[in-house]
N, CA, C and O atoms as a MOPAC input file, in Angstrom:
PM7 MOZYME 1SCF
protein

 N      0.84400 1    -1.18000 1     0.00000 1
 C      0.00000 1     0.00000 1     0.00000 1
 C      0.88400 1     1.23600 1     0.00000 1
 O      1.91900 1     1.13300 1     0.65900 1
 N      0.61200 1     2.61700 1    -0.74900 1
 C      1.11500 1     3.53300 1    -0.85600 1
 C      0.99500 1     4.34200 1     0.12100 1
 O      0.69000 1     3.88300 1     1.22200 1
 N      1.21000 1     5.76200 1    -0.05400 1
 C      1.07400 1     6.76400 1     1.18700 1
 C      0.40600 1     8.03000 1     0.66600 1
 O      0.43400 1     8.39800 1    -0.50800 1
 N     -0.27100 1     8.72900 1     1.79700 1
 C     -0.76000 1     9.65700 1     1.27400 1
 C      0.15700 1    11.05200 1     0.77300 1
 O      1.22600 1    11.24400 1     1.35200 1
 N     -0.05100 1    11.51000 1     0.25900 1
 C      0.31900 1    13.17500 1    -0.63300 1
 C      0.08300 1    14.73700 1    -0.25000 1
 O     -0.88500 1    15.08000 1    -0.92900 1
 N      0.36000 1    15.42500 1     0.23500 1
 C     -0.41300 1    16.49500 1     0.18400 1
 C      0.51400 1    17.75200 1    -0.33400 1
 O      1.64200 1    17.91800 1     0.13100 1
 N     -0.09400 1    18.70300 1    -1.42000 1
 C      0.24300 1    19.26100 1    -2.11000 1
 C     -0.06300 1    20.86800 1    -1.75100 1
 O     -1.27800 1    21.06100 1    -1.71500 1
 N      0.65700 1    21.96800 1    -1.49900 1
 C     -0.62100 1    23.19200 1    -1.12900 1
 C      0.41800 1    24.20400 1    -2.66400 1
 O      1.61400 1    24.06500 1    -2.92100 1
 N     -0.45100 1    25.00000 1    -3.28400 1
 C     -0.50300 1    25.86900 1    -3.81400 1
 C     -0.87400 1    27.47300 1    -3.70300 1
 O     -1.86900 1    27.86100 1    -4.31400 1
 N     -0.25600 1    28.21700 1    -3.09600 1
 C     -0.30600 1    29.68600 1    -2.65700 1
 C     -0.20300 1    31.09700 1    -3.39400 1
 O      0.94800 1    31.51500 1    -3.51900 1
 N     -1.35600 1    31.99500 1    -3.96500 1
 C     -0.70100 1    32.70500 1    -4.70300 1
 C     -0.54700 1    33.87400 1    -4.06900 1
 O     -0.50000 1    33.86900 1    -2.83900 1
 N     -0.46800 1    34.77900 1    -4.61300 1
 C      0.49400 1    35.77800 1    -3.72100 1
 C     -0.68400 1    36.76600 1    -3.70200 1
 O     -1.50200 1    36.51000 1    -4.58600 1
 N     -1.04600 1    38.00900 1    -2.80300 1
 C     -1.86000 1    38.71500 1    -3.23400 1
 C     -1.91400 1    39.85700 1    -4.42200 1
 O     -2.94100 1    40.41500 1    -4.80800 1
 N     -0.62200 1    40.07200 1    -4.89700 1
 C     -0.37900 1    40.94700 1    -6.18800 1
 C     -0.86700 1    39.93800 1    -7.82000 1
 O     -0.95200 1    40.40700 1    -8.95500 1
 N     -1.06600 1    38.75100 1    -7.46600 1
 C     -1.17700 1    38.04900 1    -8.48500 1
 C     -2.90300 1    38.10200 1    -8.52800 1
 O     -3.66000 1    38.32900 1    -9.47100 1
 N     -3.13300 1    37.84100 1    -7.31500 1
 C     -5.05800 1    37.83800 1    -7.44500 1
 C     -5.46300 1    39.07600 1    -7.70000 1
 O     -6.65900 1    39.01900 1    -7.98800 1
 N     -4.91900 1    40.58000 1    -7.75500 1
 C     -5.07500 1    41.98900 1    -8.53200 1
 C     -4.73500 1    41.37200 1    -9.99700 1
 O     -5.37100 1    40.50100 1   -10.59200 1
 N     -3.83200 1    41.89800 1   -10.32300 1
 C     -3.22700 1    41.82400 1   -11.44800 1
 C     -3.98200 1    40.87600 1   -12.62400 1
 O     -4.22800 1    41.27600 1   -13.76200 1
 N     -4.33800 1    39.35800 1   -12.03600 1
 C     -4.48400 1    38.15400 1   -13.21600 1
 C     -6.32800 1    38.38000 1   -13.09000 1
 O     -6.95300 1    38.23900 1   -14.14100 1
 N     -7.09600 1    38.71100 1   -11.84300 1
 C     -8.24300 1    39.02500 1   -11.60800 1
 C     -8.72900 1    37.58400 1   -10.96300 1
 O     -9.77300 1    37.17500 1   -11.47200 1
 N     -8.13800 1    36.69700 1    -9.88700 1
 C     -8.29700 1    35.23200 1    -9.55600 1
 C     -7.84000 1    35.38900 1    -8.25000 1
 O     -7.20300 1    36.19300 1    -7.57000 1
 N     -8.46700 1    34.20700 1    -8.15000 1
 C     -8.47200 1    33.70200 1    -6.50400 1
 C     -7.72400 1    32.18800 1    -6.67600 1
 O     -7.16000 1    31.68900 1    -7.65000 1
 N     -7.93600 1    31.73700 1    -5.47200 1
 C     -7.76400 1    30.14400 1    -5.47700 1
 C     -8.32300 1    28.91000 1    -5.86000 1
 O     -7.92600 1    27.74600 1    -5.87700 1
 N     -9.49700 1    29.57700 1    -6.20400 1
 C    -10.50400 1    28.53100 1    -7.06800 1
 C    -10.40300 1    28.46600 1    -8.40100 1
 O    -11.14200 1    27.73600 1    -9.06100 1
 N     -9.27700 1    29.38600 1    -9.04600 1
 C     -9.09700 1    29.47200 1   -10.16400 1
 C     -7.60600 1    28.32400 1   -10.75800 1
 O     -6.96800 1    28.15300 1   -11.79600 1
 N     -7.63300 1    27.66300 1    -9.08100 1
 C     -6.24500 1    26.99500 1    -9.49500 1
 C     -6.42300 1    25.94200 1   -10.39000 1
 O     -7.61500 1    25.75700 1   -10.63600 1
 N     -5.46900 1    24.99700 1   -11.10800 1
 C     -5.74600 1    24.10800 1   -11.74800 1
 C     -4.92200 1    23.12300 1   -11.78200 1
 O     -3.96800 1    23.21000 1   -12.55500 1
 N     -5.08700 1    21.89100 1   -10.92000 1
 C     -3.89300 1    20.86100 1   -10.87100 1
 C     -3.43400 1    20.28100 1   -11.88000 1
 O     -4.33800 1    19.60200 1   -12.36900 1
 N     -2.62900 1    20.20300 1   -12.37200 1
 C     -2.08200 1    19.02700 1   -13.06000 1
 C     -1.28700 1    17.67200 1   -12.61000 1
 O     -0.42700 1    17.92100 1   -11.76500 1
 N     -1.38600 1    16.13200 1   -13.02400 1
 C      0.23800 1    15.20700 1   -13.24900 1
 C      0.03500 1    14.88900 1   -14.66700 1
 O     -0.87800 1    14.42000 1   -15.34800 1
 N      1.41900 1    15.38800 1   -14.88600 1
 C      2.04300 1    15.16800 1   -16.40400 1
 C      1.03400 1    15.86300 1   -17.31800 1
 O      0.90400 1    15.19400 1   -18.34300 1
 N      0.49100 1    16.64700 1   -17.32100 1
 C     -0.06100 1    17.67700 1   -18.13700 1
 C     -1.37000 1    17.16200 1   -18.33600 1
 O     -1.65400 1    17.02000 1   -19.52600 1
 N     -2.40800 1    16.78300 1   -17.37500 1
 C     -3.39600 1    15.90800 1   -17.49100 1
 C     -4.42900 1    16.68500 1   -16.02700 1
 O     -3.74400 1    16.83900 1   -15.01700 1
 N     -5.23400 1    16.93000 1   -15.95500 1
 C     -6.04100 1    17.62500 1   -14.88500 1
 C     -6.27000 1    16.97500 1   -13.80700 1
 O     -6.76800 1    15.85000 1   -13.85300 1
 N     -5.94200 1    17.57800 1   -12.64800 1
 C     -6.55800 1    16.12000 1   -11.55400 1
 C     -8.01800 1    16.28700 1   -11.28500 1
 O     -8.48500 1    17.42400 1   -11.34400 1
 N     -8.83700 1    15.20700 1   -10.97600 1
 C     -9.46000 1    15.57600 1   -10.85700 1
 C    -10.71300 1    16.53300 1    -9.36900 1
 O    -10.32900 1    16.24200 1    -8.23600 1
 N    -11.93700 1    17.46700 1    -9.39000 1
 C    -11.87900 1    18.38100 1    -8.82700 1
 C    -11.85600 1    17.60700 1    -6.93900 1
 O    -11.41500 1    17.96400 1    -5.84700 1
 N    -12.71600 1    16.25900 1    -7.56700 1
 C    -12.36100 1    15.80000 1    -5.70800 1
 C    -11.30700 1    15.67200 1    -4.93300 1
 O    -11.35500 1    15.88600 1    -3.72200 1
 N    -10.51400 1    15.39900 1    -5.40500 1
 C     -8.99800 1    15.50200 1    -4.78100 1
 C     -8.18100 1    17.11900 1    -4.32200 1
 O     -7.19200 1    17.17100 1    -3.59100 1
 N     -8.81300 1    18.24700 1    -4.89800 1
 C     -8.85300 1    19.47000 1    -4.93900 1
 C     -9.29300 1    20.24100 1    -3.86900 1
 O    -10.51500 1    20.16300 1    -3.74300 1
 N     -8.67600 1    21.05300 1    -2.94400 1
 C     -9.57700 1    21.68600 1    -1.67100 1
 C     -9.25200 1    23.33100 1    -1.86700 1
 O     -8.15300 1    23.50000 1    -2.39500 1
 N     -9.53600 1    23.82000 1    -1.74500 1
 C     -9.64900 1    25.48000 1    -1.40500 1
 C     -9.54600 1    25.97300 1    -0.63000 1
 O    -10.66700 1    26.38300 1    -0.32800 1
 N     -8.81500 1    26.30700 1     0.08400 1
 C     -8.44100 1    26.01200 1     1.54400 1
 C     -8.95200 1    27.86400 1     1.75400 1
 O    -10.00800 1    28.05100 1     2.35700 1
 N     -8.53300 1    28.53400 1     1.47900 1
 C     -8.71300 1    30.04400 1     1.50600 1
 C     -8.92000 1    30.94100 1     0.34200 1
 O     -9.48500 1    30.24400 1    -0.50100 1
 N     -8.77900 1    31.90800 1    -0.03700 1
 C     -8.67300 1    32.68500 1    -1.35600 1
 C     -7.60800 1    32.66000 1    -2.15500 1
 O     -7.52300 1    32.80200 1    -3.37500 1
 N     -6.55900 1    32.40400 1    -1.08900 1
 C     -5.06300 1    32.31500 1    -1.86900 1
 C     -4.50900 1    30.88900 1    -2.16500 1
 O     -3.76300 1    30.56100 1    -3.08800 1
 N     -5.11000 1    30.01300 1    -1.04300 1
 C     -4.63700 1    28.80000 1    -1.09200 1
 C     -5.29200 1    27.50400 1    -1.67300 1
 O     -6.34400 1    27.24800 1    -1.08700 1
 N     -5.02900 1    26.77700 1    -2.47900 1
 C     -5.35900 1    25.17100 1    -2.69500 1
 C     -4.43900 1    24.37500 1    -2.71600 1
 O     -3.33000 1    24.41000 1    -3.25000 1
 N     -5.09800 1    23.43000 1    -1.92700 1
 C     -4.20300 1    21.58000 1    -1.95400 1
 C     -4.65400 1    20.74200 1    -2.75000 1
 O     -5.81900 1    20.88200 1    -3.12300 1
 N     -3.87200 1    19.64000 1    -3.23400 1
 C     -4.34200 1    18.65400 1    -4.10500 1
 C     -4.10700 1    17.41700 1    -3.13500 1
 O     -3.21300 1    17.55700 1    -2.30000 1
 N     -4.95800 1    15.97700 1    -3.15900 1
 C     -3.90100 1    15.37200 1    -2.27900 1
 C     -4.28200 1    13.97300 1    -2.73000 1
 O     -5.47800 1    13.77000 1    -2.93700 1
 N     -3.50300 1    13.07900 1    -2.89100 1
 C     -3.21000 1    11.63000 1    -3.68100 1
 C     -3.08500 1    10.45300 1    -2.73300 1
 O     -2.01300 1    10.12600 1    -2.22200 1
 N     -4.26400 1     9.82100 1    -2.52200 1
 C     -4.19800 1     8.68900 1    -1.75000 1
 C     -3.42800 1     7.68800 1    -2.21600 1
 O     -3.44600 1     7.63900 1    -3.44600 1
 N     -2.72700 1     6.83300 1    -1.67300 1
 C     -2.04600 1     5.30700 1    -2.13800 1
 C     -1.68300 1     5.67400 1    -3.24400 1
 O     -2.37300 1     5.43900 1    -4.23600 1
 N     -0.09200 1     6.56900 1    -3.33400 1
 C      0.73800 1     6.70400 1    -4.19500 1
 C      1.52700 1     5.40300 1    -3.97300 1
 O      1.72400 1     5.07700 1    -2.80300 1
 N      2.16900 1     4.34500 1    -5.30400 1
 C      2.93800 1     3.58400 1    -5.26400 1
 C      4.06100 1     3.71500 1    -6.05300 1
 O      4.23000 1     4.93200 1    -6.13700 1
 N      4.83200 1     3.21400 1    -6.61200 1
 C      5.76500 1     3.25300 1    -7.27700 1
 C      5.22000 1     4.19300 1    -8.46000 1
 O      4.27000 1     3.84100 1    -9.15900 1
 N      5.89500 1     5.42600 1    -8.63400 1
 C      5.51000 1     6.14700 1    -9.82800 1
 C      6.32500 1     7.42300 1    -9.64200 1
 O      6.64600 1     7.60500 1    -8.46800 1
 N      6.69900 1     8.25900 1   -10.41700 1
 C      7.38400 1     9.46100 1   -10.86100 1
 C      6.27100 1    10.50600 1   -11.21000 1
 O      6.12100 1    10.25100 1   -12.40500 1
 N      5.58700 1    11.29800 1   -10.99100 1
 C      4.49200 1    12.45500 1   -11.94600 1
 C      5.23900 1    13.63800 1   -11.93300 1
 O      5.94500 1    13.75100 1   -10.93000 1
 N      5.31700 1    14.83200 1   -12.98600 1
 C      5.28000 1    16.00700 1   -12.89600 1
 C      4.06500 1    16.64800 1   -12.53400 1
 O      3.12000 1    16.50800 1   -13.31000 1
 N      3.83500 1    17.63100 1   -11.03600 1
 C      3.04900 1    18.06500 1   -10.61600 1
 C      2.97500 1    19.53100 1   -10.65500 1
 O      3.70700 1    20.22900 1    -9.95300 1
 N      2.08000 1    20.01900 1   -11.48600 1
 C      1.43900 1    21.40800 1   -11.59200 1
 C      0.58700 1    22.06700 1   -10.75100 1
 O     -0.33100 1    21.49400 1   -10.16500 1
 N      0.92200 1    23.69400 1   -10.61500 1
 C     -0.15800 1    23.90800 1   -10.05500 1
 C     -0.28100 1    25.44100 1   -11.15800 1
 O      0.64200 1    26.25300 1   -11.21100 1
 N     -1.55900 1    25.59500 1   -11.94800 1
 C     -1.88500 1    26.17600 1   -12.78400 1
 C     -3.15700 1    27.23900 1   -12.22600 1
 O     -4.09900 1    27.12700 1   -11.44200 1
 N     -2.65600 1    28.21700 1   -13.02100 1
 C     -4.06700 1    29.44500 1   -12.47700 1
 C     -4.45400 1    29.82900 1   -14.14400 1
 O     -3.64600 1    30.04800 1   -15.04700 1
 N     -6.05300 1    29.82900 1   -14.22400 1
 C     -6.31000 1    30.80600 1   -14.97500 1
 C     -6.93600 1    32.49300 1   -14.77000 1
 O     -7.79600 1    33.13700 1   -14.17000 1
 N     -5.88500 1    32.62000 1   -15.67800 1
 C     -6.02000 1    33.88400 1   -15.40700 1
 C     -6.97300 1    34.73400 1   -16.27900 1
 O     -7.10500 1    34.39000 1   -17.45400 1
 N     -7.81000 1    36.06200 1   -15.71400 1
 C     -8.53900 1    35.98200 1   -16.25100 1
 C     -9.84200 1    35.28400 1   -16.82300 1
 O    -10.39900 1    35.29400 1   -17.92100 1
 N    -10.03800 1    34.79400 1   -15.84500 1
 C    -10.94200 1    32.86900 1   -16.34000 1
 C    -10.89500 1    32.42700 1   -17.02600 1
 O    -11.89700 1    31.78300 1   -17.33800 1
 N     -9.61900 1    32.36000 1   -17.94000 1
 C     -9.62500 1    31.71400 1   -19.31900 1
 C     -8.17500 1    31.55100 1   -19.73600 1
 O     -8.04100 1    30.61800 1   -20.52800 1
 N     -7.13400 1    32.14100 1   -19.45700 1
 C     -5.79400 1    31.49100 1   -20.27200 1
 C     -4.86500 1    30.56300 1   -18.75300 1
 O     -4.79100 1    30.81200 1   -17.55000 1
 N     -4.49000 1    29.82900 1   -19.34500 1
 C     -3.99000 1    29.01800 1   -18.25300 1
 C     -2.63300 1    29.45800 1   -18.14100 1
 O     -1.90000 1    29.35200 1   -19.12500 1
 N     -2.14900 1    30.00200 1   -16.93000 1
 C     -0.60700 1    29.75700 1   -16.87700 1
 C      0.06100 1    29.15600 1   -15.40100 1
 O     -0.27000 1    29.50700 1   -14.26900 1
 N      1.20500 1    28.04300 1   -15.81700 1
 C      2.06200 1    27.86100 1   -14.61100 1
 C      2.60500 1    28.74300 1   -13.75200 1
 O      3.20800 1    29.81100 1   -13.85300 1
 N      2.08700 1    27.72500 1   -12.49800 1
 C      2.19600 1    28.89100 1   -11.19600 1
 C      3.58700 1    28.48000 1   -10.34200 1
 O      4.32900 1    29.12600 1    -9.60100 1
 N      3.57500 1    27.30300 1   -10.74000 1
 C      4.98600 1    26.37400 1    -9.67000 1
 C      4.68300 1    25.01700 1   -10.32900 1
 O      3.58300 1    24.69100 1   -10.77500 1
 N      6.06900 1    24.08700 1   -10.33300 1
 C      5.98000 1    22.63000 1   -10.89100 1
 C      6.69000 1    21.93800 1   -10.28000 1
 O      7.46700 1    22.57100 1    -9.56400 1
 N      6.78900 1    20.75400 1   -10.23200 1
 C      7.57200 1    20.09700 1    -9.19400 1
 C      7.56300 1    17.98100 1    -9.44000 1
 O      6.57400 1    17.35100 1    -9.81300 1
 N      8.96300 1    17.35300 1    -9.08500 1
 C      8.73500 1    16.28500 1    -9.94800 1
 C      8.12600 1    15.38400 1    -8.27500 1
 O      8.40400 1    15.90100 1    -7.19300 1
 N      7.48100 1    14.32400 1    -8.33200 1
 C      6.80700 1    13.96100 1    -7.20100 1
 C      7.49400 1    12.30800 1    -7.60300 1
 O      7.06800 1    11.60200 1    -8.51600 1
 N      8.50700 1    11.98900 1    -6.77500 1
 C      9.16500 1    10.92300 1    -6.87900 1
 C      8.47200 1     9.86700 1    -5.39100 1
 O      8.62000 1    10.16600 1    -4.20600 1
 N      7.77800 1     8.71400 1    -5.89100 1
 C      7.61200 1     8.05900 1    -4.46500 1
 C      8.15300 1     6.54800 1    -4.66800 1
 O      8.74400 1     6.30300 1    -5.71900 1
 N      8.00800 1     5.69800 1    -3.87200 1
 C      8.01000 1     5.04800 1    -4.00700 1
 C      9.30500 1     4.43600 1    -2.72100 1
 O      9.59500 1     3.24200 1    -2.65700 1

């Protein structure tokens, strides 16, 4: 059996002016693929976690994506998630 994950994503408050977004605007990715929204929490305006039950042997590139504007997606932070 694997282990659990937990992921948090923070944006800054000059970014929620500027892009016009909050934290619900975040958008997870592994390997360029969406996670999906149950695994997803919202923790505050600035903050979301993603979090991965019974990770086993596996490598993912993990995204955390904002759209900005409600509509163009850009990387916010990435990171390689080695378990096993």
């Amino acid at each position: 059996r694997g282990s659990n994950f937990t992921a948090i994503c923070v944006l800054k408050e000059k970014c929620l002016q500027q892009y016009d977004v909050n934290a619900s605007f975040i958008v997870w990715k592994t390997n360029h693929v969406a996670v999906p929204k149950e695994q997803v929490t919202v923790i505050n305006r600035t903050t979301s976690s993603v979090t991965f039950t019974d990770m086993t042997l596996q490598t993912v590139q993990l995204t955390c994506n904002v759209l900005s504007f409600g509509q163009i997606e850009q990387n916010v932070y990435g990171t390689t998630v080695l378990s096993g």
